[in-house]
VMD Tcl script that draws the C-alpha trace (Angstrom):
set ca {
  {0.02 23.00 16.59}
  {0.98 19.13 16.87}
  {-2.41 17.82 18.62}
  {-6.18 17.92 17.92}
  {-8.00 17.34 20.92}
  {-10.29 14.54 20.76}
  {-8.08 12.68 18.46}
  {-6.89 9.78 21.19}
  {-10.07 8.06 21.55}
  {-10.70 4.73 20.34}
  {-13.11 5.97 17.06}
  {-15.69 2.56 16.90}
  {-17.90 3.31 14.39}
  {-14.62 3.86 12.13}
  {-13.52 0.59 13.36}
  {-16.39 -1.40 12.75}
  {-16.52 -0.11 9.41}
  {-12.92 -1.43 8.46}
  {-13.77 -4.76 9.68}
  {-17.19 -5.23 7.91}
  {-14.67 -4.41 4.78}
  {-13.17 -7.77 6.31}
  {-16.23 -10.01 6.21}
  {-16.64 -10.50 2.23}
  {-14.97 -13.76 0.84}
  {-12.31 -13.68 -1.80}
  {-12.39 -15.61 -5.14}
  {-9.01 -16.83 -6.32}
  {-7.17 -13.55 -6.56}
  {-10.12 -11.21 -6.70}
  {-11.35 -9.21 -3.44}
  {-14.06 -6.82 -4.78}
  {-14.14 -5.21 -1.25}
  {-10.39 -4.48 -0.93}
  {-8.76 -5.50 2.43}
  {-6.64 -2.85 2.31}
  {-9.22 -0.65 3.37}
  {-10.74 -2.41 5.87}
  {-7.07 -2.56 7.82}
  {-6.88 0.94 7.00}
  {-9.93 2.01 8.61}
  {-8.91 -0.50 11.58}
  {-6.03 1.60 12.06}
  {-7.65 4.83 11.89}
  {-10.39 3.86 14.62}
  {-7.97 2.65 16.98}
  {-7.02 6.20 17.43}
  {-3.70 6.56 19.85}
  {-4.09 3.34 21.73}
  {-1.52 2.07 20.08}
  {0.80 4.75 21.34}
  {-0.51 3.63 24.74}
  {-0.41 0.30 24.78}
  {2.99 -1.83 23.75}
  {0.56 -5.03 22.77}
  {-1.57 -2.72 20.58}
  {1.41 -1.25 18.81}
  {2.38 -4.95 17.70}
  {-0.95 -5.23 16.33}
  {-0.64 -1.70 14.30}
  {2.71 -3.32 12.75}
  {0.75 -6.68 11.55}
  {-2.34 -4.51 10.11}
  {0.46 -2.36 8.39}
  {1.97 -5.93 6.98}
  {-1.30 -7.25 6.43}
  {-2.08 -3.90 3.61}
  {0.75 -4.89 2.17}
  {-0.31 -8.13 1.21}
  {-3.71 -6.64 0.44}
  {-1.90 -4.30 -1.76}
  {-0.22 -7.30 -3.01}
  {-3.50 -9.34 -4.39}
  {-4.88 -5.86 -5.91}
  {-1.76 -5.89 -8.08}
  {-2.49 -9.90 -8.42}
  {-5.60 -8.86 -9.79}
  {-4.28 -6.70 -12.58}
  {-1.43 -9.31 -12.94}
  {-4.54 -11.89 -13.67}
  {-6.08 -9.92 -16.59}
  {-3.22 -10.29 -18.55}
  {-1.22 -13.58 -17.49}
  {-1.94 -17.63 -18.07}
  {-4.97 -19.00 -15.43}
  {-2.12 -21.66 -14.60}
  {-1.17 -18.80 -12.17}
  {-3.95 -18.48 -10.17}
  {-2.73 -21.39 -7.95}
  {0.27 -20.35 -7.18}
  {-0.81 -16.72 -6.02}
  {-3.68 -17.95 -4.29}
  {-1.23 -20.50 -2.26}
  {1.09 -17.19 -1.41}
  {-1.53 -15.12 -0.45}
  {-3.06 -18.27 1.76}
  {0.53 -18.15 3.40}
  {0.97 -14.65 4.17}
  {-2.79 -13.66 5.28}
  {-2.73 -16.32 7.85}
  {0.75 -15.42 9.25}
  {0.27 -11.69 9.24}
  {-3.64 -12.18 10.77}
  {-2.52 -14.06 13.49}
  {0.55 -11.31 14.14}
  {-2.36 -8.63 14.25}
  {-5.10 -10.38 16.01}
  {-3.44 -11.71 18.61}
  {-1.85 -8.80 20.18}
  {-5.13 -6.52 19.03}
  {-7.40 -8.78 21.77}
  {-4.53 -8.58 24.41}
  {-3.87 -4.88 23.63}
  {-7.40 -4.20 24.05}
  {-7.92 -6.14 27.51}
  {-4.61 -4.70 28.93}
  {-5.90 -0.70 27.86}
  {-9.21 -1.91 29.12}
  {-7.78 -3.05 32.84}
  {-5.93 0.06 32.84}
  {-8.46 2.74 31.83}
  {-11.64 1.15 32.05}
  {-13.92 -1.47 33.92}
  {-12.81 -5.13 33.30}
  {-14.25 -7.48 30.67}
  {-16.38 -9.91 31.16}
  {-13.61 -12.97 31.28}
  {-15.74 -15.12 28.63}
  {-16.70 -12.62 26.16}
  {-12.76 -11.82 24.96}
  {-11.43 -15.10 24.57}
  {-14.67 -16.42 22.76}
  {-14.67 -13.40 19.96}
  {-10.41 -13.88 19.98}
  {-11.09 -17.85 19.10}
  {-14.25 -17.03 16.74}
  {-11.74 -14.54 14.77}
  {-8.76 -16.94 14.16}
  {-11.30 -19.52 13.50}
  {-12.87 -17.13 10.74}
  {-9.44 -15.78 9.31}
  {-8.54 -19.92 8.91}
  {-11.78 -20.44 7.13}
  {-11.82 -17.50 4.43}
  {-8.16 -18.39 3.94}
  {-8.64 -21.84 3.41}
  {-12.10 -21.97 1.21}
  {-10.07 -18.95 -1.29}
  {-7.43 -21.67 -1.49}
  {-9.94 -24.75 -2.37}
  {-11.81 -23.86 -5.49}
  {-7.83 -23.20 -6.96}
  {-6.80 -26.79 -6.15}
  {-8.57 -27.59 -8.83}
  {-6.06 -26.52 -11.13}
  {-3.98 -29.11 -9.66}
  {-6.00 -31.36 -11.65}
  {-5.97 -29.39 -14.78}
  {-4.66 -31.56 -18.17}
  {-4.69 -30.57 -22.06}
  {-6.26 -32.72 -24.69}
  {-3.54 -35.21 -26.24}
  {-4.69 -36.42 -29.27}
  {-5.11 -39.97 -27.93}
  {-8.04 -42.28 -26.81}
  {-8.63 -42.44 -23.21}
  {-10.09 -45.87 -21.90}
  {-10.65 -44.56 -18.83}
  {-12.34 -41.36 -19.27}
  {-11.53 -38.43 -15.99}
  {-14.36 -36.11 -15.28}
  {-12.46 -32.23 -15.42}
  {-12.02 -30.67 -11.87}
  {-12.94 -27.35 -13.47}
  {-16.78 -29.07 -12.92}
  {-16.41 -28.31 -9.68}
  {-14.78 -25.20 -9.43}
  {-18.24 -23.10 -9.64}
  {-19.54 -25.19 -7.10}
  {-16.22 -24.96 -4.44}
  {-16.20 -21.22 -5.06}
  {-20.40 -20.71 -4.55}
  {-19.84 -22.97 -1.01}
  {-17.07 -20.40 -0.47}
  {-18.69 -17.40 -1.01}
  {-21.31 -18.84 1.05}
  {-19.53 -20.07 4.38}
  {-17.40 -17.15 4.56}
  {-20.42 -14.61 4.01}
  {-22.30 -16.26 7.04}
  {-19.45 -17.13 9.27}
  {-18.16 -13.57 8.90}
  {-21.01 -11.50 10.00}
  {-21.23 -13.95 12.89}
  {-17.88 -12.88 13.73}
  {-18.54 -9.15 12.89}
  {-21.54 -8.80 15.32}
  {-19.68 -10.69 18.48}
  {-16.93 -8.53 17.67}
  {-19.15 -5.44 17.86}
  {-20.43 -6.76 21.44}
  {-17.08 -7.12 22.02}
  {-15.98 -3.68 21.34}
  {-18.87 -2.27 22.87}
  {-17.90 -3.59 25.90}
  {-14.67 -2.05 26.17}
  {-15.10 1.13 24.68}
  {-16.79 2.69 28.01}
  {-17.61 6.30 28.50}
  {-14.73 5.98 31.28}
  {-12.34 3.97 29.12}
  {-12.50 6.57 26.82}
  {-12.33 9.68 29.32}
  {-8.99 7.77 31.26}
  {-7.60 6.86 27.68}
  {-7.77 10.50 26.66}
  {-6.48 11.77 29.52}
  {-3.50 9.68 29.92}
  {-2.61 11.03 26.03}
  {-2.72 14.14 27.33}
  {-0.85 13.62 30.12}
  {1.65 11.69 28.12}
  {1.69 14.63 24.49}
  {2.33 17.59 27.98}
  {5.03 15.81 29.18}
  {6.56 15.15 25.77}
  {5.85 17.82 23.33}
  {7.89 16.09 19.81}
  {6.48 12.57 20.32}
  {3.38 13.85 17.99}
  {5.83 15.28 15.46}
  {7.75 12.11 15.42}
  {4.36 10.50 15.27}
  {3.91 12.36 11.83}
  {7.37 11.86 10.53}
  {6.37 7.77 11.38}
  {3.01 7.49 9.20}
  {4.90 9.86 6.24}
  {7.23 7.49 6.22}
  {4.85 4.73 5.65}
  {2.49 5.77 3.04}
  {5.92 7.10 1.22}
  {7.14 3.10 1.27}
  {3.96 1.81 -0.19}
  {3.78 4.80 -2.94}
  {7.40 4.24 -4.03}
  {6.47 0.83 -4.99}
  {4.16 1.83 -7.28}
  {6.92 3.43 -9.62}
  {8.64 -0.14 -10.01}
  {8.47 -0.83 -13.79}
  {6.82 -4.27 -13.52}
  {5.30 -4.61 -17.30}
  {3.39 -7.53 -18.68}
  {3.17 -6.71 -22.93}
  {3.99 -3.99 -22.07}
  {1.65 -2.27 -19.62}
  {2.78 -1.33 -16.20}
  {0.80 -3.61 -13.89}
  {1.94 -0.87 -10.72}
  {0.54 2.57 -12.28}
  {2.61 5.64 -11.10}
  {-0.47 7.20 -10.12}
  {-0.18 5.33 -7.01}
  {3.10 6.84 -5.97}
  {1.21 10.49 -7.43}
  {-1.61 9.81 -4.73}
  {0.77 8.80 -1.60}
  {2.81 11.93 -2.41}
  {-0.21 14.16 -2.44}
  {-1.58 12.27 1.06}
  {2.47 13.15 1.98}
  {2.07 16.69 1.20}
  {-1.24 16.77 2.68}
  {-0.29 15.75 5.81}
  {2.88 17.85 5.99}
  {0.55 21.13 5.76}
  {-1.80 20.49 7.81}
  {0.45 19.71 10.49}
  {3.07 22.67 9.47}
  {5.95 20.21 9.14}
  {7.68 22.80 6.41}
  {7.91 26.52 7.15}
  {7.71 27.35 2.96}
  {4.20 26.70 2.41}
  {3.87 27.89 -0.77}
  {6.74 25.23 -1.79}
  {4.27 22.38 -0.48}
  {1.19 24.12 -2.04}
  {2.85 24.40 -5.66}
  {4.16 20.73 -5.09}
  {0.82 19.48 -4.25}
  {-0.58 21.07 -7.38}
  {2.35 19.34 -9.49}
  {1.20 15.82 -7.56}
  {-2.04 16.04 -9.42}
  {-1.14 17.05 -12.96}
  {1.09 13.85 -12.67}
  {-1.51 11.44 -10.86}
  {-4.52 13.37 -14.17}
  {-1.50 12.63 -17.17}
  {-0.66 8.89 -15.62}
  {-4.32 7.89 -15.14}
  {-4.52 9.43 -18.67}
  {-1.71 7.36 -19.79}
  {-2.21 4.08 -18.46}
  {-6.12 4.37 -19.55}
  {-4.72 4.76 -23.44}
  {-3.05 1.85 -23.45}
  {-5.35 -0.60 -21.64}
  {-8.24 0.73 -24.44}
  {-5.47 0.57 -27.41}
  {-4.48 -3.04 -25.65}
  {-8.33 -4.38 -25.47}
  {-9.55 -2.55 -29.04}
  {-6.96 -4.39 -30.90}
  {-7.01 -8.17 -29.63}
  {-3.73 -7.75 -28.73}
  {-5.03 -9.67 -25.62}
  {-5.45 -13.06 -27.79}
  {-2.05 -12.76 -29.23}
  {-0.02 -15.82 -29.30}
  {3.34 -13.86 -30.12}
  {4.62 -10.68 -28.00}
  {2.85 -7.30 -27.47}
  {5.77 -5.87 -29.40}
  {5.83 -8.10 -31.85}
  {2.32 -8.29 -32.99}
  {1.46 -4.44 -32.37}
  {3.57 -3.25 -35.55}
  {1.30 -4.86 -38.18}
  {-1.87 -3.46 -36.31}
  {-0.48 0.31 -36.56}
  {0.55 -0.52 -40.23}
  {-2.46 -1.36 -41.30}
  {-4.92 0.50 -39.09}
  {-4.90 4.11 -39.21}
  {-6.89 4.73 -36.16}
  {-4.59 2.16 -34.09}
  {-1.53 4.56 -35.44}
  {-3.46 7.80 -34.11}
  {-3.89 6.38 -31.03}
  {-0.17 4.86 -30.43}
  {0.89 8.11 -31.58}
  {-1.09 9.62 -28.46}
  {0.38 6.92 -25.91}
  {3.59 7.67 -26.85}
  {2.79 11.65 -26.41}
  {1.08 11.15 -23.23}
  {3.94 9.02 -21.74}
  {6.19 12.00 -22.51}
  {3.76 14.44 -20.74}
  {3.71 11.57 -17.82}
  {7.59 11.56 -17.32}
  {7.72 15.30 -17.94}
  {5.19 15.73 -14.88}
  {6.58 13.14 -12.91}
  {10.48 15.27 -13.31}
  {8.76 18.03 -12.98}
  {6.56 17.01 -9.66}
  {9.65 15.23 -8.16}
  {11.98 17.89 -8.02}
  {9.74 19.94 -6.06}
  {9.50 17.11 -4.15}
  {12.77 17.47 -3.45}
  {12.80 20.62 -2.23}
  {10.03 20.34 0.11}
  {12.25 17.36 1.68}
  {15.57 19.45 2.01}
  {13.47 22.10 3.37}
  {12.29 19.39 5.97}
  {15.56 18.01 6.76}
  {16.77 21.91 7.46}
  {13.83 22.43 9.67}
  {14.41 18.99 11.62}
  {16.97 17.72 11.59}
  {19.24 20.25 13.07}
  {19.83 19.87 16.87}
  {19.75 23.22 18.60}
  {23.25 24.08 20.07}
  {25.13 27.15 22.10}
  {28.04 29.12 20.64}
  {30.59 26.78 22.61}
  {29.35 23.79 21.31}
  {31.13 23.85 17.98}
  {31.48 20.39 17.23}
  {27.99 19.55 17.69}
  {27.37 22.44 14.78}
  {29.55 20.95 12.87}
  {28.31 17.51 12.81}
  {24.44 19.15 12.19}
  {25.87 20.59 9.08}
  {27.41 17.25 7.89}
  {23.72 15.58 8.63}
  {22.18 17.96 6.76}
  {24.19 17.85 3.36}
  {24.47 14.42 3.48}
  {20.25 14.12 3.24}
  {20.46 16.99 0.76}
  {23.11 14.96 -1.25}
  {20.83 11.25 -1.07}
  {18.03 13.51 -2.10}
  {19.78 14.74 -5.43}
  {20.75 10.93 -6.24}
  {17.01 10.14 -6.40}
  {16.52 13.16 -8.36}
  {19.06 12.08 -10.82}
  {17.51 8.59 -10.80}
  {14.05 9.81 -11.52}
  {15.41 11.52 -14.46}
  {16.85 8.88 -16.03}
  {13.68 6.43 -14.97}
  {11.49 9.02 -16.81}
  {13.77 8.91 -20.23}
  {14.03 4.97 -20.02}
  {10.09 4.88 -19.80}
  {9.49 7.33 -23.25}
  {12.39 5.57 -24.74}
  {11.24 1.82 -24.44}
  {7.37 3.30 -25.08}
  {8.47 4.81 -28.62}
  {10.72 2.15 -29.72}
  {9.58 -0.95 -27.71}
  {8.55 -2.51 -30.85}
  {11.89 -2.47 -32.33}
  {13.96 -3.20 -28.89}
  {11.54 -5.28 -26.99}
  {14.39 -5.84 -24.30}
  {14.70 -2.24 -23.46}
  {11.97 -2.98 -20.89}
  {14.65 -4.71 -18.55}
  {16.55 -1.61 -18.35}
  {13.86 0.67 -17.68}
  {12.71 -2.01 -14.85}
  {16.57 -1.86 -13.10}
  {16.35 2.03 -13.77}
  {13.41 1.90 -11.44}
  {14.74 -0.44 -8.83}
  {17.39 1.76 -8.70}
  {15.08 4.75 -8.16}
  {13.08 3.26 -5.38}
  {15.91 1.51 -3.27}
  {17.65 4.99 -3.37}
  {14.79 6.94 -2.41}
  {13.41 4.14 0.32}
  {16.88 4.59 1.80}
  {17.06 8.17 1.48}
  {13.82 9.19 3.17}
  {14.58 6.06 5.84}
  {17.77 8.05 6.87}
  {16.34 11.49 6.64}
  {13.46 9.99 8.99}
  {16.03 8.10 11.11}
  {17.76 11.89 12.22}
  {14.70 13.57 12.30}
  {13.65 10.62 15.19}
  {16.91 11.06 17.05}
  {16.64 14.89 17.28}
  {12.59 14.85 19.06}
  {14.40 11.70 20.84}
  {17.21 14.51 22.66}
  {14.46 16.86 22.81}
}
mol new
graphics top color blue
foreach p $ca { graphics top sphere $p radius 0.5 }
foreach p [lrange $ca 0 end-1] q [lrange $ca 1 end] { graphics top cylinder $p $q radius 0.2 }
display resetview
């Protein structure tokens, strides 16, 4: 029920794919080819090596951290639309940080992993070929970090007009800016499909009709001898995608526009539900059917939502404004019919967002206590009373963190239609709606971690 044969193998046209999503340069914040799915796609051609392989699960954790801080610029990007250039240094610095950091914690143990699975299921490497294409990569993850960061130095430089006479006229450092950012594109472009075809040799290499016949049947070997380590392989990537989506329903606004659209948390749930169907994980599945279907008339109404307001936001110059989006948006509906039409239909599609988003998350909430009944309970003989007792105590205690979130999400979704109707009166009701969903999001990240932490220690026993 748990295993798909076939699945184990090392999948390299998959993986070459992710890292050609790897090879296109990034200017300032913007990656038009988003990282994110490149790591993704990384992770989804190494197959189950990683549960092979102790080096290549390090390198699964760093390409997990390292979508996170793709994630990260993505929501940098939409931050940049609507905030003060000045910032692009600043992010561009973080991001130079954190990409190198998290690279190196993936790409190191991803050429060792690979040599030790090779040596164990496969012929070995030829001893210069891994170390050159391991030095080429860190050498290429330097460079694309380093020539995003240059062209943004710039604004180091950056100065407004005073009003006085300068005797000593400075030539701007935004003159060069077009040229530091064509020599990035450039440089990175070439060096990186360099890297991307020795890596391909590479690869090639070690993916060997034996490697892949040993490395299948040692997952075979390893799933017969433990039957739950693929359900607690499940319960492990749910948990992940459920992280990421939660952060999407933090309340970050800028003039009042979400720069983290729900609809992000709408499509992780649906990936959630997806995955817990297909791989039976609930016995009611009509609940996770009907849920599903609610996941999508959210993700359609806050797409539908979020689209309003960026168009209402754009038509209106609101953009340009030197005072506050709730400050300068009354005149525009006061004077402009069609601007109050269409403010009137933000505000009624914010309700139907929030009444979707109650509506989706308390089946959600069922299909979860219907999980934790399933597995978390520890089967037990008549004399073993305690034991019984302490699986009902587990049980109503996830049921219990479960309600709290519900209870949260409620009162997130009345904050959001309350500070969308009257925002323009009581600007600072945004602040409370963005604590509401803190509050929502560190209860449910700790909820599901629990509920994940005793459905790992019952396939542990097991």
């Amino acid at each position: 029920m748990y295993y798909r044969k076939g699945e184990s193998g090392m999948k390299l046209g998959v993986l070459l794919a992710g890292l050609l999503f790897l090879v296109n340069p990034n200017v300032g914040v913007f990656d038009v080819l988003p990282d994110c799915i490149g790591y993704l796609l990384i992770l989804r051609g190494m197959g189950a090596l990683p549960d092979l392989v102790p080096a290549l699960t390090d390198a699964k954790h760093g390409f997990m951290n390292l979508i996170n801080v793709s994630l990260g610029r993505v929501a940098a990007m939409f931050f940049m639309l609507f905030a003060d250039p000045s910032w692009t240094l600043v992010l561009v610095f973080t991001f130079f940080l954190l990409e190198l950091w998290f690279s190196y914690k993936a790409f190191i143990p991803f050429f060792d992993g690979l040599s030790s699975a090779h040596l164990q299921y496969g012929e070995p490497v030829k001893k210069e070929q891994g170390p050159q294409t391991a030095t080429m990569t860190y050498l290429f993850v330097f460079v694309k970090a380093a020539l995003c960061l240059l062209p943004a130095l710039t604004y180091l430089a950056e100065s407004k007009t005073t009003g006085f006479v300068n005797l000593y006229p400075v030539e701007s450092a935004a003159n060069y800016r077009a040229v530091l950012t064509l020599g990035n594109v450039f440089v990175v472009t070439l060096l990186g499909l360099i890297w991307f075809f020795m890596l391909r040799s590479y690869l090639k290499t070690v993916n060997t009709p034996l490697f892949c016949e040993q490395a299948n049947k040692a997952y075979q070997d390893k799933i017969t001898m433990q039957k739950s380590f693929l359900i607690r392989k499940r319960f492990g990537l749910i948990s992940k995608i459920m992280i990421l989506g939660l952060l999407c329903m933090l309340a970050l606004t800028i003039n009042n526009i979400n720069i983290l659209p729900n609809a992000g948390f709408a499509i992780a749930a649906f990936l959630v539900l997806w995955m817990i169907q297909r791989n039976d994980l609930c016995e009611r599945g009509k609940l996770t059917k009907h849920t599903k279907i609610s996941a999508v008339l959210f993700l359609v109404a806050s797409v539908l939502q979020y689209g309003l307001t960026i168009v209402f936001y754009s038509l209106y110059g609101l953009a340009e404004s030197d005072i506050g989006f709730s400050e300068s948006v009354l005149p525009v509906i006061m004077r402009n019919q069609t601007a109050r039409v269409l403010f009137v239909v933000i505000i009624a599609a914010t309700i139907l967002e929030m009444l979707c988003f109650v509506f989706f998350y308390w089946l959600f909430v069922k299909v979860w206590k219907e999980i934790a009944r399933v597995h978390t309970n520890i089967a037990y003989t008549e004399q073993e009373r305690q034991l019984a007792s302490q699986n009902e105590f587990t049980h109503k205690k996830n049921c219990r963190r479960l309600t709290i979130t519900f209870a949260l999400a409620v009162l997130l979704a009345v904050f959001s239609i309350v500070q969308r109707i009257a925002f323009f009166a009581m600007p600072g009701l945004w602040l409370l709606t963005f604590l509401c969903s803190i509050a929502f999001v560190a209860a449910a990240m700790t909820a599901f971690s629990a509920l994940m932490e005793d459905i790992e220690a019952k396939y542990m026993l097991e």
